[in-house]
C-alpha positions as a Python dict, from the first residue, in 0.01 Angstrom:
ca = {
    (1, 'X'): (0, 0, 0),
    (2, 'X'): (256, 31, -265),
    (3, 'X'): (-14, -15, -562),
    (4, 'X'): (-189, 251, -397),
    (5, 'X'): (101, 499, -428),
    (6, 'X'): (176, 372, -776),
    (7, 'X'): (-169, 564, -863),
    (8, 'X'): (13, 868, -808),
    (9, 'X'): (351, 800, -991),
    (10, 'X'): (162, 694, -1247),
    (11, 'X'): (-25, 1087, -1241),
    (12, 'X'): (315, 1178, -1265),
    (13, 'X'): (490, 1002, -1518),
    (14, 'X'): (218, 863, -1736),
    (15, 'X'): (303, 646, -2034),
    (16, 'X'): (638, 614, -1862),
    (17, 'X'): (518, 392, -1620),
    (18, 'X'): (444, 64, -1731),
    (19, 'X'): (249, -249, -1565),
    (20, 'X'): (117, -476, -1804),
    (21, 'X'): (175, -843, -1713),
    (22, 'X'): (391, -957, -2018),
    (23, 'X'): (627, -593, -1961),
    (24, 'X'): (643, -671, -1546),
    (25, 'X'): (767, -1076, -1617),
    (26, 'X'): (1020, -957, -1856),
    (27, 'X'): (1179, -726, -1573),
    (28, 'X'): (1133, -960, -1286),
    (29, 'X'): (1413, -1169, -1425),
    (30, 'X'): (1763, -1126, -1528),
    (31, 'X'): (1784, -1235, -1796),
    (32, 'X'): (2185, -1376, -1826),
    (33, 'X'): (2152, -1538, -1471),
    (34, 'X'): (2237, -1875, -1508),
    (35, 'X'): (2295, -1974, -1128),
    (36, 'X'): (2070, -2245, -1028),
    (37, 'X'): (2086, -2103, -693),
    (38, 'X'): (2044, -1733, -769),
    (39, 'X'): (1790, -1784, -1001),
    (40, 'X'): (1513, -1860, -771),
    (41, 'X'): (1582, -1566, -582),
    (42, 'X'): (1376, -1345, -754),
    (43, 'X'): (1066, -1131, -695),
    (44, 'X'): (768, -1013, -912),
    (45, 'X'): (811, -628, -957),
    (46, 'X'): (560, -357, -918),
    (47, 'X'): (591, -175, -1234),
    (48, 'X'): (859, -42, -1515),
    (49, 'X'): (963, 331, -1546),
    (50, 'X'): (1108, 403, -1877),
    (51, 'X'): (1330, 702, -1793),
    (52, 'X'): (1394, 985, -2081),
    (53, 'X'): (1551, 1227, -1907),
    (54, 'X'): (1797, 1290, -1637),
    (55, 'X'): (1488, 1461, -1461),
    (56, 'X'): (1258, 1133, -1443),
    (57, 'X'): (1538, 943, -1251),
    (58, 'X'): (1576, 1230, -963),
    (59, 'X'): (1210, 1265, -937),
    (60, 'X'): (1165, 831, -914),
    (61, 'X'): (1413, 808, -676),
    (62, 'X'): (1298, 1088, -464),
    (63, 'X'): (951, 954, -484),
    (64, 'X'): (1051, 581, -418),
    (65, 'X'): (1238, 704, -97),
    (66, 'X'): (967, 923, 80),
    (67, 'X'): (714, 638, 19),
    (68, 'X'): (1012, 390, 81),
    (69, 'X'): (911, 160, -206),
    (70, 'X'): (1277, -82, -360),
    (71, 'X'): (1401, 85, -707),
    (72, 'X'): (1597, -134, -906),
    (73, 'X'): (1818, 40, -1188),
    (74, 'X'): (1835, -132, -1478),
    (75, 'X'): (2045, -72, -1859),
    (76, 'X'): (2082, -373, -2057),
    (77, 'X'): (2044, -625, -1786),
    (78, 'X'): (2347, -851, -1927),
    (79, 'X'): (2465, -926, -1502),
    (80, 'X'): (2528, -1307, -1457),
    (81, 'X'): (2547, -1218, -1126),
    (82, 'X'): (2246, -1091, -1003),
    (83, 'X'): (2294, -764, -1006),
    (84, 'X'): (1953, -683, -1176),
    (85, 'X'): (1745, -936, -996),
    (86, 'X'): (1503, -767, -791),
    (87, 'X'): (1486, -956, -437),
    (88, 'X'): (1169, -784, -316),
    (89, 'X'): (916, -609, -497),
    (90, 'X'): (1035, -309, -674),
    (91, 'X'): (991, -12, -903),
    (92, 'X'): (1257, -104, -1166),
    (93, 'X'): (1390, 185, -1333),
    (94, 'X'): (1480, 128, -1719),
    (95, 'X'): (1769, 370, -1819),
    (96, 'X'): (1823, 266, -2161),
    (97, 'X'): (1642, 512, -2371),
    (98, 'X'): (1855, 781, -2189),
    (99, 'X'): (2042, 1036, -2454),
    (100, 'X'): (2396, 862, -2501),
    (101, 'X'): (2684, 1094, -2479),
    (102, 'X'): (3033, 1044, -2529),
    (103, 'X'): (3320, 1298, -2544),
    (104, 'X'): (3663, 1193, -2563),
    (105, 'X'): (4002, 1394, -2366),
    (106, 'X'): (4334, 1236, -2458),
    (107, 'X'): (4323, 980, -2157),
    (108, 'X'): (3942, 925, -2017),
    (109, 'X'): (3604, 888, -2175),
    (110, 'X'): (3343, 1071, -2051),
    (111, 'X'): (2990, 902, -2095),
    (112, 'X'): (2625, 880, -2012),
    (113, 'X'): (2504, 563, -1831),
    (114, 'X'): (2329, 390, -2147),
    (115, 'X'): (2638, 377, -2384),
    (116, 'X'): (2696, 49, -2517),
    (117, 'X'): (3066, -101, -2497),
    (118, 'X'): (3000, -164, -2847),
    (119, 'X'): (2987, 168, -2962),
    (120, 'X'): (3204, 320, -2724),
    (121, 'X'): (3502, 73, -2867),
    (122, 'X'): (3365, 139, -3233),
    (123, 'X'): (3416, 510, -3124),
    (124, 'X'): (3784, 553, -2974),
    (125, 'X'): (3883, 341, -3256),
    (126, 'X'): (3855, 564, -3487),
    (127, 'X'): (4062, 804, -3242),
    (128, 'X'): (4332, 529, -3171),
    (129, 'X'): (4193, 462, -2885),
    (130, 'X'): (4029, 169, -2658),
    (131, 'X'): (3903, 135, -2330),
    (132, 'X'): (4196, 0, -2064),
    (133, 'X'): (3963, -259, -1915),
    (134, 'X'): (3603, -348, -2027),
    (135, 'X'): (3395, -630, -2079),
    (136, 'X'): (3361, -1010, -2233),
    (137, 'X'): (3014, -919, -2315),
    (138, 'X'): (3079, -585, -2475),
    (139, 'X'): (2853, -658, -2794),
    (140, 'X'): (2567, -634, -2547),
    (141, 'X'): (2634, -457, -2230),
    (142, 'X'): (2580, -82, -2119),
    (143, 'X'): (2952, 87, -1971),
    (144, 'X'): (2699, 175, -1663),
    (145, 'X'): (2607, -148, -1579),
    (146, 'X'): (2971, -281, -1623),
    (147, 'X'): (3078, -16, -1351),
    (148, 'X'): (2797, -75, -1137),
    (149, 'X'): (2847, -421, -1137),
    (150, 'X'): (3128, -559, -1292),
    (151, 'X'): (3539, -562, -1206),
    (152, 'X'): (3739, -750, -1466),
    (153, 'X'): (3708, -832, -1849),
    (154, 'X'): (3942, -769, -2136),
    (155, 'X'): (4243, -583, -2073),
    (156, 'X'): (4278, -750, -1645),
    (157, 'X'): (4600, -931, -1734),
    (158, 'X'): (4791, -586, -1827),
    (159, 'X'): (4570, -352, -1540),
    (160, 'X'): (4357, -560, -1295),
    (161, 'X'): (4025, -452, -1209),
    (162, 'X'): (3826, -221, -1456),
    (163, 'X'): (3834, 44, -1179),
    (164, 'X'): (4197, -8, -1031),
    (165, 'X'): (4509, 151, -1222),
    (166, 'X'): (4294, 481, -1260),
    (167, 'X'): (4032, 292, -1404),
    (168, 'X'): (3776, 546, -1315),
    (169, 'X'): (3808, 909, -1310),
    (170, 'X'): (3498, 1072, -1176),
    (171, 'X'): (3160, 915, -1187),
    (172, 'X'): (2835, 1132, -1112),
    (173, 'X'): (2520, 962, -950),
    (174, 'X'): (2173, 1018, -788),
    (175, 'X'): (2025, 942, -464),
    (176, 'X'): (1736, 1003, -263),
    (177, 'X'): (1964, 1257, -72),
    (178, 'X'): (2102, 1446, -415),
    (179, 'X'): (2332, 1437, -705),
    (180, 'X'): (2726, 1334, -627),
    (181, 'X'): (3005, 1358, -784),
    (182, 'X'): (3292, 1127, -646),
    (183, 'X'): (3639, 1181, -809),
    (184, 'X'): (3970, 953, -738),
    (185, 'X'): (3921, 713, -426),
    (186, 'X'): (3601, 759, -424),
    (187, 'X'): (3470, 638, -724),
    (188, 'X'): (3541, 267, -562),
    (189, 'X'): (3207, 343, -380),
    (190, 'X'): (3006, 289, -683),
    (191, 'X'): (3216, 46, -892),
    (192, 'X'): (3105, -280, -815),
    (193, 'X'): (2806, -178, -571),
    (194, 'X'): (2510, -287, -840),
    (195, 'X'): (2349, 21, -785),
    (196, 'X'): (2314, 38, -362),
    (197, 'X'): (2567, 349, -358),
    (198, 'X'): (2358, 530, -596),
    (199, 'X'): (2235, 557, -989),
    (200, 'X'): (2499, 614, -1249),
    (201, 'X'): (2454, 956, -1456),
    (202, 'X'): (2781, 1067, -1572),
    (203, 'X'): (3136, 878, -1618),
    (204, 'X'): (3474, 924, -1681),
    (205, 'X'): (3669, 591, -1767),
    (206, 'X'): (4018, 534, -1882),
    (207, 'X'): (4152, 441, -2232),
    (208, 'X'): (4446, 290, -2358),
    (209, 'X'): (4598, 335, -2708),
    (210, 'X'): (4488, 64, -2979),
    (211, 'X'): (4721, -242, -3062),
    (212, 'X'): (4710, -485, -3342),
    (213, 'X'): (4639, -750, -3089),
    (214, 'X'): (4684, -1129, -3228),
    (215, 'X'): (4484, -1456, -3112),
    (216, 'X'): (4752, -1736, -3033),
    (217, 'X'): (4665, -2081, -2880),
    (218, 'X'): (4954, -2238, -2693),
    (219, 'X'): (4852, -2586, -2626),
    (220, 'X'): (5061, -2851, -2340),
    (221, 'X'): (5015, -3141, -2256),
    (222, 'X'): (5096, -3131, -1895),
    (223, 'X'): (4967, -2841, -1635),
    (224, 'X'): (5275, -2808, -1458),
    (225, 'X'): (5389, -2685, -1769),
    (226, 'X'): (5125, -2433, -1836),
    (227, 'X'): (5182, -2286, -1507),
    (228, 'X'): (5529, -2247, -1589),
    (229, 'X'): (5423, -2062, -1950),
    (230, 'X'): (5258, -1813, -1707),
    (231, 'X'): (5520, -1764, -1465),
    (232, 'X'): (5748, -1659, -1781),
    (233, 'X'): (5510, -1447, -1947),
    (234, 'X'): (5469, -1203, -1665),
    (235, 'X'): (5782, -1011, -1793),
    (236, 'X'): (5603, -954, -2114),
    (237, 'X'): (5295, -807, -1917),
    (238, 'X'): (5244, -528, -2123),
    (239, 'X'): (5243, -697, -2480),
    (240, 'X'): (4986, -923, -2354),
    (241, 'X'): (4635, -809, -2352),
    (242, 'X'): (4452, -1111, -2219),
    (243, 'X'): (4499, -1470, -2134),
    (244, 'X'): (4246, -1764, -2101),
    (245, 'X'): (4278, -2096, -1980),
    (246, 'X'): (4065, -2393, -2165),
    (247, 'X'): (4125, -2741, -2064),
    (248, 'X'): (4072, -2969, -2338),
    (249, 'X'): (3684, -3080, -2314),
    (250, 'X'): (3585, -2656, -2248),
    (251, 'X'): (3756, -2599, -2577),
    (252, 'X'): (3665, -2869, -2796),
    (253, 'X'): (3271, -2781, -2671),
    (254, 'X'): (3323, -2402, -2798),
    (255, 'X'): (3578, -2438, -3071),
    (256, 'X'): (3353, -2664, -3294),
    (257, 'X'): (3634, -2778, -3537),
    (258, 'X'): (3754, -2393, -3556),
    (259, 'X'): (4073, -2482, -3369),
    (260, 'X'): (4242, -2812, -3244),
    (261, 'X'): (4223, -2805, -2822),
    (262, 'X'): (4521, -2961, -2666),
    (263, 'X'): (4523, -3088, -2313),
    (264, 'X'): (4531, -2748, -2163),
    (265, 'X'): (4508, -2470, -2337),
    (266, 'X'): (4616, -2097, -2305),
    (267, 'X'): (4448, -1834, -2573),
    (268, 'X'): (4610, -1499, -2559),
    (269, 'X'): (4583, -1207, -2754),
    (270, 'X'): (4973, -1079, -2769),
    (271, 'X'): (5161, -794, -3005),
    (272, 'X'): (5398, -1099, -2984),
    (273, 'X'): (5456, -1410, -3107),
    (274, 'X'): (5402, -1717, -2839),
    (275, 'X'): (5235, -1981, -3054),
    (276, 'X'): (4959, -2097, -3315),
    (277, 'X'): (4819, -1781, -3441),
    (278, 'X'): (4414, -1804, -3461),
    (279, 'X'): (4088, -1686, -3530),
    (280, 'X'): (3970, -1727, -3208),
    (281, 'X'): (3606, -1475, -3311),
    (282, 'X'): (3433, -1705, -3043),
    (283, 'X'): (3674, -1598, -2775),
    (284, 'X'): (3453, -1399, -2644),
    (285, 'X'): (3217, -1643, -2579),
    (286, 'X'): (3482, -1747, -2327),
    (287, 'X'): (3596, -1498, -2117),
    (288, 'X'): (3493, -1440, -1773),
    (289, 'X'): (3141, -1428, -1711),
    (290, 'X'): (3034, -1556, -2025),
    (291, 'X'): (3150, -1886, -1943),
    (292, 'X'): (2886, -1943, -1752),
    (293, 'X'): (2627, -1866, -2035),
    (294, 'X'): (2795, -2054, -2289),
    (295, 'X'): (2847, -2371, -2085),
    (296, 'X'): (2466, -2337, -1967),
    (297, 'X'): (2419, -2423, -2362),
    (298, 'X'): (2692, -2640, -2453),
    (299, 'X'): (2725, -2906, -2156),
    (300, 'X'): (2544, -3232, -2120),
    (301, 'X'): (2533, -3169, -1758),
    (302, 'X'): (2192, -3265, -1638),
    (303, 'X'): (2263, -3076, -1292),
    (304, 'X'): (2496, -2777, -1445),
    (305, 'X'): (2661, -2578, -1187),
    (306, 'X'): (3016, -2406, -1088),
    (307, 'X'): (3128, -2225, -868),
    (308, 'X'): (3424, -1929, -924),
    (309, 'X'): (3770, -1902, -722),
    (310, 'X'): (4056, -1664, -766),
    (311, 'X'): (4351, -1827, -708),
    (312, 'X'): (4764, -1786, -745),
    (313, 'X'): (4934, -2002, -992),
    (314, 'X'): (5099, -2244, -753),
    (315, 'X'): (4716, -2293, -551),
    (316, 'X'): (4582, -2344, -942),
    (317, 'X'): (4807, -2540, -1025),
    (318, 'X'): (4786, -2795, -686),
    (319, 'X'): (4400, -2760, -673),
    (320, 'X'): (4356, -2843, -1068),
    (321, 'X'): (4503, -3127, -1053),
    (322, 'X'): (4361, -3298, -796),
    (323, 'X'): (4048, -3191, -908),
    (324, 'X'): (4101, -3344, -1262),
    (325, 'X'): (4188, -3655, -1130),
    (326, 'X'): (3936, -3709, -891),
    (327, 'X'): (3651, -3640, -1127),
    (328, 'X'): (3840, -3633, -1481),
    (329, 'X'): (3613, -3491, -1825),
    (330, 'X'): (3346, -3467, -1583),
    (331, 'X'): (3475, -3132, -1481),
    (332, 'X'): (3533, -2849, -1721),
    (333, 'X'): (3811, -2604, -1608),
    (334, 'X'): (3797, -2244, -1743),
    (335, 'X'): (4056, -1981, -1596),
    (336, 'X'): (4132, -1622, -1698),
    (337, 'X'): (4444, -1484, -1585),
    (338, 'X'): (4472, -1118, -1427),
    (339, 'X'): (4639, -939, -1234),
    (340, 'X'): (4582, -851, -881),
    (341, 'X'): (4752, -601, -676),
    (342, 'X'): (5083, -665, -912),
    (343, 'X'): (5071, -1035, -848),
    (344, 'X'): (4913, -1285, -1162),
    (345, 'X'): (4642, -1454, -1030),
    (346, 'X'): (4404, -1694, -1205),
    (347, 'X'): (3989, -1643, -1233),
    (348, 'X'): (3936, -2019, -1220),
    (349, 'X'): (3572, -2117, -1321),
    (350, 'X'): (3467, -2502, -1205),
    (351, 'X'): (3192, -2628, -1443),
    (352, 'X'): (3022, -2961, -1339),
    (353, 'X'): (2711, -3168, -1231),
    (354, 'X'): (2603, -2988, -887),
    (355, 'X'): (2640, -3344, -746),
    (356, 'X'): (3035, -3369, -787),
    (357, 'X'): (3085, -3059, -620),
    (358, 'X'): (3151, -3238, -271),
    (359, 'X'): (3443, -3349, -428),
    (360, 'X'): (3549, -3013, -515),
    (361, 'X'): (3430, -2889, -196),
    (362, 'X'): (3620, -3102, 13),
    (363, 'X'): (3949, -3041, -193),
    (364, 'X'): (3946, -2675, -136),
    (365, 'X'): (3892, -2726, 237),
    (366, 'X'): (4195, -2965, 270),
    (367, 'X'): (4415, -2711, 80),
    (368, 'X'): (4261, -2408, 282),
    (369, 'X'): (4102, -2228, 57),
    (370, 'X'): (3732, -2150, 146),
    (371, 'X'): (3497, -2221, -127),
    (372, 'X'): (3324, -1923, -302),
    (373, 'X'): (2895, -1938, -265),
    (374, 'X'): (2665, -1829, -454),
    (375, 'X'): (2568, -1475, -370),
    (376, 'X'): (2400, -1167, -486),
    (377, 'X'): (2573, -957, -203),
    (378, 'X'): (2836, -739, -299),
    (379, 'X'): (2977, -803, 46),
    (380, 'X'): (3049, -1170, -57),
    (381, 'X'): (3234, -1054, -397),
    (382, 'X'): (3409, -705, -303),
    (383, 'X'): (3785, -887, -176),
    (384, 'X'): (3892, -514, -75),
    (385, 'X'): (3770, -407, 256),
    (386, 'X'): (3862, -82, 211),
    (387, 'X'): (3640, -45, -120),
    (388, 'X'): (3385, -216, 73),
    (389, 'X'): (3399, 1, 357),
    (390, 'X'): (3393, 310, 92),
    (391, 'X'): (3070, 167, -8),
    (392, 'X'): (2908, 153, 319),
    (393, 'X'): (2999, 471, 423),
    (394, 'X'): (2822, 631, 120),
    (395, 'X'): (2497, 399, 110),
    (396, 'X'): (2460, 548, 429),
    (397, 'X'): (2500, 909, 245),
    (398, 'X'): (2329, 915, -86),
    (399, 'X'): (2114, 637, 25),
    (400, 'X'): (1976, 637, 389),
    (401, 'X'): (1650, 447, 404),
    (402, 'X'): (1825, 191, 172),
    (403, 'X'): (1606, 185, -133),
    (404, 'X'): (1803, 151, -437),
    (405, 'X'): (1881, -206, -469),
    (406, 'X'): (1806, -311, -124),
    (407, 'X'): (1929, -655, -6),
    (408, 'X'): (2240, -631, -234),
    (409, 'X'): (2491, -450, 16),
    (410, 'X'): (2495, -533, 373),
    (411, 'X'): (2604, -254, 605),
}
């Protein structure tokens, strides 16, 4: 049936609409998804629009919700998470060749869905300017698809999530109902609902004035120690810009003779002095959800998996240890340290064979802390229930017959 109506989009849209084989394989994965689980979640999709124009999105979505056929929006599709992987067949609907806008006011940034981080840094630079929270991936992502999907990155020690702290002014987006425009509060609906709660048009995001920031690396040899670093460093908050946590084999697998790993490691980027000053250009290649892409590459794990758990500096420090010793360089520990609602908390990646995580498993469960799946619902990542109940309550608005995304948000 669907193949049938595609005749007519195609009427519609021409050229724009693309189903050759090779085009229609590309979009049916995602492409940074390096979840053994995840990844074999995926279906084939129907066909590729290549929007141009703010009109081709209103008239796909309107058409993919009276013949109530999946759309999938989709920018550069850098989501480790699933958040591009269409899980039944769908229209996907490519936003990238979208005119890029950006105008700057003093305090937000006001852009069009396909601006790259990239060039949105390169541009408030020259103003003074950077963006209070964005991505690890920045060199490659789209500032849409980091709303739609992501929540932390550079800049979460100083102001949390991307979209907390006034992360997110106003935010503009399309649904088969109509165009909205949610200001304040109710921007939460769309940050971090990979696309259910509607297609990203218009945003305004928050900047922060530009700092010489500096690479340290502040090595210990013990982890009661490094937790202790941490615990002192949260009255300097606001001269830090972002802290990562390497234990010795993560490090040594990235750095590559470009900087001497200690035991444990923290790598911040500080106005002030706390250690070893560095050129730490393959940072980046560490932070938050490009950990898991790197380590895909880098580890000799025959069975690579982790798993992801956020978790206060006194349950990181207890559940690291016991962890190390139980299973020793055969786990890699990774942590980047935020903050959460004012309190420091630590995004603590476990990297291992898939086998050894029964060992992991079972010392979460004795210390009470429930074990984090593998899941590409935005029910099993939002920790907020009031953001998540913001998002229901407009999927049911802009997005009644659930097409856009479907599968991703349970309501």
């Amino acid at each position: 049936m669907f193949m049938m109506k595609l005749d007519e989009l195609e009427k519609e849209l021409g050229s724009k609409l693309i189903m050759d084989n090779n085009v229609i394989d590309h979009y049916s994965k995602s492409p940074y998804l390096v979840s053994p689980v995840l990844s074999k979640m995926g279906k084939r999709v129907l066909g590729v629009v290549i929007a141009e124009d703010r009109y081709d999105i209103e008239f796909v979505v309107k058409f993919c919700d009276i013949h109530r056929i999946p759309l999938l929006a989709r920018g550069a599709g850098t989501s480790t998470i699933g958040q591009v992987l269409p899980i039944h067949p769908s229209i996907v609907l490519d936003i990238q060749k979208l005119n890029k806008t950006m105008e700057y006011d003093e305090k937000y940034l006001k852009i069009s869905p396909g601006v790259k981080v990239l060039d949105a840094l390169n541009y408030l630079r020259k103003r003074g300017k950077e963006l209070q929270v964005y991505p690890s991936s920045f060199y490659i992502s789209t500032l849409g698809g980091y709303i739609a999907g992501g929540d932390v990155g550079i800049g979460s020690y100083q102001y949390g999530y991307h979209f907390h702290n006034g992360g997110i002014r106003r935010v503009k987006v399309v649904g088969s109902t109509g165009t909205f425009e949610l200001t304040g509060e109710n921007t939460l609906a769309v940050a971090q609902a990979a696309g259910t709660t509607g297609i990203i048009v218009e945003a305004d995001i928050a900047t922060v004035d530009y700092e010489d920031w500096k690479d340290q690396l502040v090595r210990f040899d013990e982890l009661g120690k490094l937790v202790k670093f941490l615990k002192d460093v949260e009255n300097e908050r606001d001269k830090i810009r972002r802290i990562t946590i390497e234990d010795q084999e993560a490090l040594s697998l990235v750095a590559k003779n470009r900087a001497i790993p200690g035991k444990w490691n923290v790598i911040l980027a500080s106005t002030k002095s706390f250690g070893e000053e560095v050129e730490m250009k393959f940072l980046d290649e560490l932070a938050f959800a490009a950990i898991y892409v790197t380590m895909s590459r880098l580890t000799n794990f025959s069975e690579y998996f982790y798993e992801v758990r956020l978790l206060s500096l006194d349950s990181f420090l207890k559940v690291v240890s016991q962890v190390k010793n139980a299973l020793g360089s055969n786990v890699l520990i990774h942590g980047d340290v935020m903050t959460l609602r004012g309190e420091t908390v630590i995004y603590t990646v476990f990297i291992s064979d898939r086998q050894n995580f029964n060992i992991i498993d079972s010392i979460m469960t004795k210390e009470g802390i429930p074990f984090e799946i593998h899941s590409l619902v935005v029910n099993d990542r939002v920790d907020e229930e009031y953001r998540l109940e913001l998002m229901k309550k407009y999927k049911r608005i802009v997005d009644p017959h659930n097409i856009l995304n479907p599968g991703k948000l349970r309501i």
